[in-house]
C-alpha positions in Angstrom: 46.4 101.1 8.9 46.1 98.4 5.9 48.2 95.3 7.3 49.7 94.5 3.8 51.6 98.4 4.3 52.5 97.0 8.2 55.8 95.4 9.3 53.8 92.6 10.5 55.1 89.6 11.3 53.6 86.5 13.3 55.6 83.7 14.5 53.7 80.2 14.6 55.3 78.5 17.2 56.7 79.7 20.9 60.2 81.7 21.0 63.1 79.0 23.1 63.9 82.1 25.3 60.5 82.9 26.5 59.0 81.8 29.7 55.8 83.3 30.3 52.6 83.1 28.3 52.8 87.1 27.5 56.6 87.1 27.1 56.1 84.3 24.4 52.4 86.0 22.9 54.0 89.7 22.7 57.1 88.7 20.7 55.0 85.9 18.4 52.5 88.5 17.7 54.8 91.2 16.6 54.9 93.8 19.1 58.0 93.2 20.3 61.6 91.8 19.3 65.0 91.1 21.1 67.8 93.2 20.3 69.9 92.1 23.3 70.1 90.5 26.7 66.5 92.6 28.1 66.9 94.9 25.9 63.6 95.2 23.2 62.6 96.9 20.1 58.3 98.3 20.8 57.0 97.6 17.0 54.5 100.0 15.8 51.8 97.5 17.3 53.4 97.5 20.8 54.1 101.4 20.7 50.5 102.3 20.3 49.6 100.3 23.3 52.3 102.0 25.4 51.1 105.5 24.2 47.5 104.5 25.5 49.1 103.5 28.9 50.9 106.4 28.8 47.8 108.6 28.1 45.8 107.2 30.7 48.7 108.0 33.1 48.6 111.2 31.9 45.9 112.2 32.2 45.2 110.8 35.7 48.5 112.1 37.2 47.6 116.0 35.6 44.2 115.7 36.9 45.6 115.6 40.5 48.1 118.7 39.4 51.0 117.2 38.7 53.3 119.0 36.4 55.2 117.0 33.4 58.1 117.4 32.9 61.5 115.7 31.5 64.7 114.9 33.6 68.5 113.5 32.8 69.1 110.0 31.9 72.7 110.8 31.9 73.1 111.4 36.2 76.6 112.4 37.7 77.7 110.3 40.3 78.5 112.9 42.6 74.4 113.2 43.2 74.4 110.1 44.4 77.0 110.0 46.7 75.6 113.2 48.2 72.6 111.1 49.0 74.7 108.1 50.0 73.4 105.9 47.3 76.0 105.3 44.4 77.6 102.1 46.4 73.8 101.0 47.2 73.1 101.0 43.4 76.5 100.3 41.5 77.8 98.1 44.3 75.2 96.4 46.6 72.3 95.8 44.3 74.9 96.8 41.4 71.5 97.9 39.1 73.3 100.8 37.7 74.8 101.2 34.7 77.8 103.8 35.5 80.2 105.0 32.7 83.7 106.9 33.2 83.3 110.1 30.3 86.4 111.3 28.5 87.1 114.0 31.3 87.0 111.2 34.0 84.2 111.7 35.7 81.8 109.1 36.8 78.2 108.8 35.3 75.2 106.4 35.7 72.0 106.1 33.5 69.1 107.0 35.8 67.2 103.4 37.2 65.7 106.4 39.0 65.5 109.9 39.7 65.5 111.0 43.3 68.7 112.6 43.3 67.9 114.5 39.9 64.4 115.5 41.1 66.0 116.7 44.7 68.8 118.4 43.1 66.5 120.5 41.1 64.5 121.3 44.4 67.4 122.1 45.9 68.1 125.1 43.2 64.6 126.3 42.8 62.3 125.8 46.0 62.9 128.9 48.6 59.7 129.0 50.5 57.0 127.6 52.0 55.0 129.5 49.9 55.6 127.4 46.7 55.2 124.3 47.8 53.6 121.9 47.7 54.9 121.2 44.3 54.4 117.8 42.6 56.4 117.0 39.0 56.3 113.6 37.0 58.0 112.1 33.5 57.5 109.4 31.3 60.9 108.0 30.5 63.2 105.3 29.8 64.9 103.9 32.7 67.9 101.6 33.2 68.3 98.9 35.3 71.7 96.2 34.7 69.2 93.4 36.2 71.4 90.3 36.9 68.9 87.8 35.4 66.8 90.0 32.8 63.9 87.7 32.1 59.9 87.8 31.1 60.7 90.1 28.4 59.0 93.7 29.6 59.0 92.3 33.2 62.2 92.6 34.2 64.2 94.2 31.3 67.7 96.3 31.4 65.6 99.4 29.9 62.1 100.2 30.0 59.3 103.0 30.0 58.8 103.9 33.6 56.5 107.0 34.5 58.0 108.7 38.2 56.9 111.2 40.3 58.0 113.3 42.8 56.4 115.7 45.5 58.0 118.0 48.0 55.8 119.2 51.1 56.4 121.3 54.0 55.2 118.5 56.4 54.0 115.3 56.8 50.3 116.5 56.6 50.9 117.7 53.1 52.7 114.8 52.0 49.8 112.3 53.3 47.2 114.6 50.7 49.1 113.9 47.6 49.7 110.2 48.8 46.1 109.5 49.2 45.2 111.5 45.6 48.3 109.0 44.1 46.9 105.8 45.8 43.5 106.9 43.8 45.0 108.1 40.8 46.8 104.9 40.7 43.5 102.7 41.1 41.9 104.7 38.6 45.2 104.1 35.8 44.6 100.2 36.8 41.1 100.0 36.4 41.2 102.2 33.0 43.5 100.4 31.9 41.3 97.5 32.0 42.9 95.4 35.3 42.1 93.6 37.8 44.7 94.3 40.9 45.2 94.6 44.7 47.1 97.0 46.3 49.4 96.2 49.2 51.8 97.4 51.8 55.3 96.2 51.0 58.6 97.5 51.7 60.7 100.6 50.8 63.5 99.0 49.7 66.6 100.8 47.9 64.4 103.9 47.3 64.0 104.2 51.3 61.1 106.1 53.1 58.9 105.7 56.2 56.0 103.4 54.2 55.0 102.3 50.6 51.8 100.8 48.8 52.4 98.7 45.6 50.1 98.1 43.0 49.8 94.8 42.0 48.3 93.2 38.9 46.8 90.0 39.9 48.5 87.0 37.4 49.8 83.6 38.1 52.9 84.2 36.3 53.8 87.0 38.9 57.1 87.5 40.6 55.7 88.4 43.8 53.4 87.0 46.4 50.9 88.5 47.6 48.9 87.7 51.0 45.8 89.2 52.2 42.3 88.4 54.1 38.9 87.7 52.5 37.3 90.9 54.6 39.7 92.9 52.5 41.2 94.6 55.4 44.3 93.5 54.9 47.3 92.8 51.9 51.1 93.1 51.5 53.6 91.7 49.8 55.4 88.7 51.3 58.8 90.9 51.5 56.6 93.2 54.5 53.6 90.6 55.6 53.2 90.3 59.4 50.7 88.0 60.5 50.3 85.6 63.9 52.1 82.3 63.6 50.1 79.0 64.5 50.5 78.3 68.1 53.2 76.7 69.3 52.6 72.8 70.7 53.5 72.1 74.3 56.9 70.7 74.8 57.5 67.2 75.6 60.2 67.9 77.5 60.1 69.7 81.0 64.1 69.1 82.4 67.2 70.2 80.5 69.8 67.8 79.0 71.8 67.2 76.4 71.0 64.2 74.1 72.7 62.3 71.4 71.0 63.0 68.3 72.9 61.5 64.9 71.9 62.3 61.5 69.7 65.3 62.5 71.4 68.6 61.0 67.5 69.3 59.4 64.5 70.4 61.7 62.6 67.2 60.0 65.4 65.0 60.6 65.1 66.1 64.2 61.3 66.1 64.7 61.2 62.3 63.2 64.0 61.6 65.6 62.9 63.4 69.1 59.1 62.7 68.4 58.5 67.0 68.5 57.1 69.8 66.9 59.0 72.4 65.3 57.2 74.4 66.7 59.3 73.6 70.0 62.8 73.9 68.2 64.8 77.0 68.0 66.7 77.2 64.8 69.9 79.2 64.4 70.8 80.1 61.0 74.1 81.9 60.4 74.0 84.6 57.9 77.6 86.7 56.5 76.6 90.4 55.6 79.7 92.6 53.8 79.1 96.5 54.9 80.0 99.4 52.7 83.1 100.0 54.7 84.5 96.9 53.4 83.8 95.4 57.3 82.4 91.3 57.0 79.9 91.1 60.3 78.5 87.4 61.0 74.5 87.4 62.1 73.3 84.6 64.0 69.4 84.4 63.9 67.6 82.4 66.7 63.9 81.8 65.5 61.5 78.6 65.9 61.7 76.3 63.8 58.6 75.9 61.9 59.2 79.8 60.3 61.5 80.4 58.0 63.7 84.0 57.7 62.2 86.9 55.5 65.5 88.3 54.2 64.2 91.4 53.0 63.6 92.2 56.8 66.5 90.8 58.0 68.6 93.5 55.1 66.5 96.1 56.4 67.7 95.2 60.2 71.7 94.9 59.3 71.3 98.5 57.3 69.5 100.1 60.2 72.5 98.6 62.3 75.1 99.9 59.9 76.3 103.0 61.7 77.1 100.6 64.5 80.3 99.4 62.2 80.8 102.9 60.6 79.2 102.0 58.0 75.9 103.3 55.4 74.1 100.4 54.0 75.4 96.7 53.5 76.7 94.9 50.3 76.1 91.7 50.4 73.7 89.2 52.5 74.3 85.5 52.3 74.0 82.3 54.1 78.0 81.4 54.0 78.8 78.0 52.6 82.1 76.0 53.4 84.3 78.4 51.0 83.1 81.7 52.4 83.3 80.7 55.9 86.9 79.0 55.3 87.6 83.3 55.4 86.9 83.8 58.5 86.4 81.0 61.0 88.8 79.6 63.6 87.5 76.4 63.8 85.0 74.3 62.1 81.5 75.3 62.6 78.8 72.5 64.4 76.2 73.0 61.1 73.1 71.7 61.7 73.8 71.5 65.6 74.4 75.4 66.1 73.2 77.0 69.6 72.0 80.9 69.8 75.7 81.0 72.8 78.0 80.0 70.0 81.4 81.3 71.2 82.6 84.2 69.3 85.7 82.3 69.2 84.8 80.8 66.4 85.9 83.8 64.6 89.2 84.2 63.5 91.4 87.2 64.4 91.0 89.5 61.2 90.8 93.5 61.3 88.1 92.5 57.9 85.4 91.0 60.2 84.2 91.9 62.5 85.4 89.9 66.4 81.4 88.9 67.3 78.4 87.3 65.8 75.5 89.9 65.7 73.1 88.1 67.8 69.1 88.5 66.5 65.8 86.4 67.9 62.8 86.4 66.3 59.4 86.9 68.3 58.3 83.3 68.0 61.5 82.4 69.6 60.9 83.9 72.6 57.9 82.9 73.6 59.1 79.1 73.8 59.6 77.3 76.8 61.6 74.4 77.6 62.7 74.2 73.9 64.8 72.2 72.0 68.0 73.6 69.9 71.6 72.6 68.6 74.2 71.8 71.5 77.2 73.1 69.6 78.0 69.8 69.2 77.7 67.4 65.5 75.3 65.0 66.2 74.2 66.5 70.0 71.2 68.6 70.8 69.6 70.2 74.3 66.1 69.7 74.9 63.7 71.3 78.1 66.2 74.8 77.5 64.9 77.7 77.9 65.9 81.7 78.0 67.3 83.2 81.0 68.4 79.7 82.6 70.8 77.8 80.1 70.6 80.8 77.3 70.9 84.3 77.8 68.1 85.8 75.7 69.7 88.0 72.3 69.2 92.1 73.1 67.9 92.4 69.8 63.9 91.2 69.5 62.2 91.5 65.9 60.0 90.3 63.6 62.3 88.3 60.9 59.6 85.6 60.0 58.1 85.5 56.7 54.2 85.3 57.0 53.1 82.5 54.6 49.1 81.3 53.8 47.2 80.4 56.7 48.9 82.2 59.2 46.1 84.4 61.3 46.0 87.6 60.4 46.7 90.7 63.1 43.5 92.8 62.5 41.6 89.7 63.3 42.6 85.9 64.2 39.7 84.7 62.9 41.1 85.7 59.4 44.0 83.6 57.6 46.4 84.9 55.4 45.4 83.8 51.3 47.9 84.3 48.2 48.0 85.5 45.3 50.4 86.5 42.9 51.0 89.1 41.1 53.1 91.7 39.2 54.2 94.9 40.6 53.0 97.5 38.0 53.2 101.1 40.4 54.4 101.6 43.9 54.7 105.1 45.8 56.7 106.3 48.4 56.7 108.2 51.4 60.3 109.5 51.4 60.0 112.2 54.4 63.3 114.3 54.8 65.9 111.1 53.2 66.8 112.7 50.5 66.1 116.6 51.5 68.3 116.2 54.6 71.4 114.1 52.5 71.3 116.5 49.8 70.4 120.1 51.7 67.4 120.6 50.2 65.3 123.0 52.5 62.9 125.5 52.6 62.0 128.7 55.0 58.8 129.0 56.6 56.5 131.1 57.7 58.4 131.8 60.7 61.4 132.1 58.8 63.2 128.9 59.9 65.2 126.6 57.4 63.4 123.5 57.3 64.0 120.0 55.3 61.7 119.4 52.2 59.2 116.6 52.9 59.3 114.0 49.8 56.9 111.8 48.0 57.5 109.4 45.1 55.2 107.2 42.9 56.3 105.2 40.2 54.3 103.6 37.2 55.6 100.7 35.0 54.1 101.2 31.7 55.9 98.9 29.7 55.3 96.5 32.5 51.8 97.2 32.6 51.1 96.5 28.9 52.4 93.0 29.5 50.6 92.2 32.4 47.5 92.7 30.6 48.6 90.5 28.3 49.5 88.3 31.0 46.2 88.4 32.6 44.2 88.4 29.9 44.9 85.4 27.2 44.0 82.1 26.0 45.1 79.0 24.2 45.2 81.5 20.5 46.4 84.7 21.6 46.1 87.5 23.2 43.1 89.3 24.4 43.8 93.1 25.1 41.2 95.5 27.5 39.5 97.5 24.7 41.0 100.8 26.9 44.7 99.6 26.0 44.0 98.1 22.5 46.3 98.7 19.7 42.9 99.1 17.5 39.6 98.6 18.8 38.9 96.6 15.3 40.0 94.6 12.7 37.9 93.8 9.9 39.2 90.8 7.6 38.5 90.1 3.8 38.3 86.4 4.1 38.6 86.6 -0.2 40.7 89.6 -1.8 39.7 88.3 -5.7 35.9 89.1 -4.4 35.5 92.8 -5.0 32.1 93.0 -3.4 34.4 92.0 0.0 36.8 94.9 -0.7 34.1 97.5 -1.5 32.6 96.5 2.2 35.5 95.9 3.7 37.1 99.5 2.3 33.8 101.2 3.0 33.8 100.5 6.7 37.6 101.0 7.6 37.4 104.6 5.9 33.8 105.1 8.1 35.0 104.1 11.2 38.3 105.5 11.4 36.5 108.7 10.8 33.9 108.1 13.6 36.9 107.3 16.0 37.2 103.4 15.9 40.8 102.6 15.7 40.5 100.1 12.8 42.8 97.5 11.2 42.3 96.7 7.7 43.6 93.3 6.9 44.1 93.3 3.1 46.7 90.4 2.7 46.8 88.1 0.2 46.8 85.1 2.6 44.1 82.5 3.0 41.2 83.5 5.7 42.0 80.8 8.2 45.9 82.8 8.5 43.9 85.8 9.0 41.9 84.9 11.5 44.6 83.2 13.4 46.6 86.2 13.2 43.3 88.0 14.5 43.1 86.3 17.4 46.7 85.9 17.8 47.3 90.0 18.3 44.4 90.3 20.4 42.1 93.2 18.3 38.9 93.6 20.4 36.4 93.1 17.6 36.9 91.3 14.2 34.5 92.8 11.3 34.5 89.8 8.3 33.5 90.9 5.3 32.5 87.4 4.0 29.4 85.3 2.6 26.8 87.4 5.2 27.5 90.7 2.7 25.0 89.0 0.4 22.2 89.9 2.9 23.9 93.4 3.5 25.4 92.4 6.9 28.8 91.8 8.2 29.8 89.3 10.6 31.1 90.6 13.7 33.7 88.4 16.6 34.1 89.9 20.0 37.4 88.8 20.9 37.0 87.8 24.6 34.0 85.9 24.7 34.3 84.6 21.1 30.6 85.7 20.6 29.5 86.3 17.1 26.8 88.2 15.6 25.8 89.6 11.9 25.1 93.2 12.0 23.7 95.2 9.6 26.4 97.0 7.6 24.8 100.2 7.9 24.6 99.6 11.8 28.0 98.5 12.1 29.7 102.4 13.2 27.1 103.0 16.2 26.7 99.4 17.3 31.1 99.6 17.6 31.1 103.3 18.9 28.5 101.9 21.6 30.5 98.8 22.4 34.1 100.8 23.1 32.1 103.5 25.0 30.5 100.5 27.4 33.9 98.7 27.7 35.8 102.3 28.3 33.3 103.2 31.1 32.6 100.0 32.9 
């Protein structure tokens, strides 16, 4: 492609909405433009790099025997509410985009495809003699994000490839997990990548475990911790890890003390000469269930550790049926509005004790008559502890369970592991983070969906059985600009050679020299025909725009047709290292074919 016939467009200075180095570099480098609220146009640039992505997950996902194929964006409602879903996803997390058509009935754009995928299951899978069966798509997705931001990060529609697998048990299911978790490490490392992949939470999409895949970038939404050995990483949403020991307490008889001017656990420290790591914190939480039911959670848990609220929502929705209820809606800390709803009487804040009185709750058939009483393992194990006496400016010291406070019934791990906490496999090992951006994550579903939606099979001993699921998911417009965003520098972008637009560009530094042209046309035609995806840039600009704009859209190698023709060589720029060499112009098409076929391989 000449870049004088290109819509090509470079912008000099950084866009006022964009926040991350490859947000700012995609859409200044014309691959990319806004159209709405994260919603983005793929310029021809930006569209070649997602059909590479999209080739190497292609290729890697039929290798394993996965079947393409192309499902619904377009998703009736009634799917959804067979799997119990549609309040999750147009209600709770409100990510779906759901339409009313002209004969009244209720739509959403597909964020996923479970339901669609299980439905067609459902229809077509009779026996145990067709599975196991294992279909993917590369598609558009929807997601009404709250906050879209980052450009391809976290946009309202994007290029998603999702797969889906349906076993007759859990032996099959762990085969194709363990061919995705490699197939997924060989798309990243294709692709050029450097990443870690983690344990981390199910979330909305459900299922008995999940690995993500995470590209490893400072700008990344999520934390990652893991140990040097490499035996262990998660995201911070599912980390577990050993706290740091708790200090001895100072105080060995109970009693209640005056304690003004302490409603913080530092406040308190300073004031009691303590640890934290002797104080029991309660923090009051408000979750709203699908039922329309409000249930207040109380959460004893020392005070040093602070609440993973993931965990905590994955707690309240296993809880659920409790209240008649499916999953919850909402999951805040209440502040003085939201708990002017529902209390009696003012609330002690900052002074709370884990045998608050439930009378603190007004009479209302919308909430429910009792806090929901939770302790976190590092709670329990404290003795002679201090913690709120109920009281504003009063707290008890030397308490402990089973004497002044009846231990909660409900023990779990609610903490949220944080660097240098030891690690389970081994105490000698501390947690270290990261960050990083969540570019594929797979599923094992089990019988969730199978068993909501009836989709079963017979067996060989002719019983009707549940299909066992599997799910893997691939973010390919996220992926492109995570490369981007782990692979820069102060002039542009520097793409892996795998995911390139073009492998090279060669420049005409002078366009009135017509020894330059000749060389300059000569090679693009030669290499283009030996398989070197080549740019020519033929503009009439000066060369210092044209190697800004070079280096800008990130082309592996930059070919310049300028004073070095004169000896029959070409200078030559590797875009990563900045290295430059003259070549012979002759030698220019093997010594490129060898370069790509290195970078490719490695």
């Amino acid at each position: 492609m000449r870049l004088s016939q290109m819509l090509f467009v470079t912008l000099r200075d950084d866009p006022a909405d964009a926040e991350i180095p490859s947000h700012k570099l995609l859409l200044r480098a014309g691959y990319i433009r806004r159209i709405g609220s994260g919603v983005y146009a793929y310029l021809p640039l930006m569209w070649r790099v997602l059909q590479k992505v999209s080739q190497i997950v292609r290729e890697e996902m039929n290798a394993t025997g996965a079947q393409e194929c192309l499902l619904p964006q377009l998703q009736p409602a009634e799917l959804w509410q067979e799997s119990g879903r549609w309040d999750t996803y147009t209600k709770a997390e409100g990510i779906m985009f759901s339409l009313v058509d002209r004969r009244e009935q209720q739509l959403g754009l597909g964020p996923t495809h479970e339901e669609v995928i299980t439905t067609v299951a459902r229809d077509m899978i009779r026996s145990y003699r067709q599975l196991p069966v294992h279909l993917y798509q590369i598609q558009t997705k929807f997601r009404d994000e709250i906050r879209p931001r980052f450009g391809l990060m976290r946009g309202r529609e994007f290029i998603m490839k999702d797969g889906y697998s349906f076993h007759a048990d859990e032996e099959s299911l762990q085969k194709t997990y363990q061919e995705m978790y490699t197939a997924y490490s060989h798309i990243l490392r294709r692709s050029g990548l450097a990443f870690r992949a983690v344990e981390a939470d199910s979330g909305a999409i459900g299922g008995s475990g999940s690995t993500e895949f995470m590209v490893l970038a400072d700008a990344g939404e999520d934390e990652v911790l893991y140990t040097q050995d490499g035996k262990y990483a998660a995201n911070v949403e599912k980390a577990v890890s050993l706290p740091a020991e708790a200090e001895i307490s100072p105080f060995t008889t109970f009693e209640k003390r005056e304690t003004p001017g302490t409603d913080t656990i530092e406040k308190l420290c300073i004031f009691l000469k303590c640890s934290p790591t002797q104080v029991v914190k309660n923090v009051l939480y408000q979750t709203v269930y699908d039922n329309g039911l409000t249930v207040l959670v109380l959460i004893s848990i020392r005070g040093d550790q602070e609440i993973n609220e993931v965990k905590l929502q994955n707690e309240l929705t296993k809880l659920a049926p409790q209240f008649s209820a499916k999953t919850i809606l909402t999951l805040i800390v209440p502040n003085a509005e939201t708990q002017a709803t529902w209390q009696a009487k003012s609330l002690p804040l900052g002074y709370i004790s884990p045998d608050i009185s439930d009378d603190y709750i007004a009479v209302n058939k919308q909430v429910n008559s009792q806090f929901v009483r939770l302790v976190d393992k590092t709670a329990v194990e404290l003795k002679n502890f201090v913690t709120g006496a109920n009281e504003s400016g009063f707290h008890v010291v030397g308490a402990n369970w089973g004497e002044q406070f009846i231990l909660p019934k409900i023990t779990i791990d609610i903490r949220k592991a944080k660097l240098g906490d030891r690690s389970l496999h081994d105490p000698n090992q501390s947690l270290q983070t990261a960050r990083g951006i969540e570019a594929g994550h797979i599923f094992q579903l089990g019988t969730k969906y199978s068993q909501a939606m009836g989709a079963t099979y017979t067996n060989e001993q002719g019983e009707e059985k549940p299909l066992v699921m599997g799910c893997y998911g691939v973010g390919v417009s996220r992926l492109a600009q995570s490369a981007v965003e782990q692979s820069y520098d102060k002039d542009g972008i520097i793409w892996p050679i795998a995911i390139a637009p073009y492998h090279a560009i060669i420049t005409i530094p002078n366009i009135k020299d017509a020894q330059q042209i000749a060389v300059a046309e000569k090679l693009y035609t030669e290499l283009n025909k030996a398989g070197v995806e080549t740019l020519l840039d033929d503009r009439d600009e000066r060369a210092g725009v044209k190697f800004k704009d070079a280096d800008l859209i990130g082309i592996p190698f930059r070919i310049v047709t300028g004073r070095a023709i004169t000896n029959g060589k070409v200078e030559i720029v590797k875009r990563a290292t900045r290295e430059s060499q003259e070549i012979a112009i002759e030698e220019v098409v093997n010594t490129l074919q060898q370069w790509i076929r290195y970078a490719i391989a490695s």
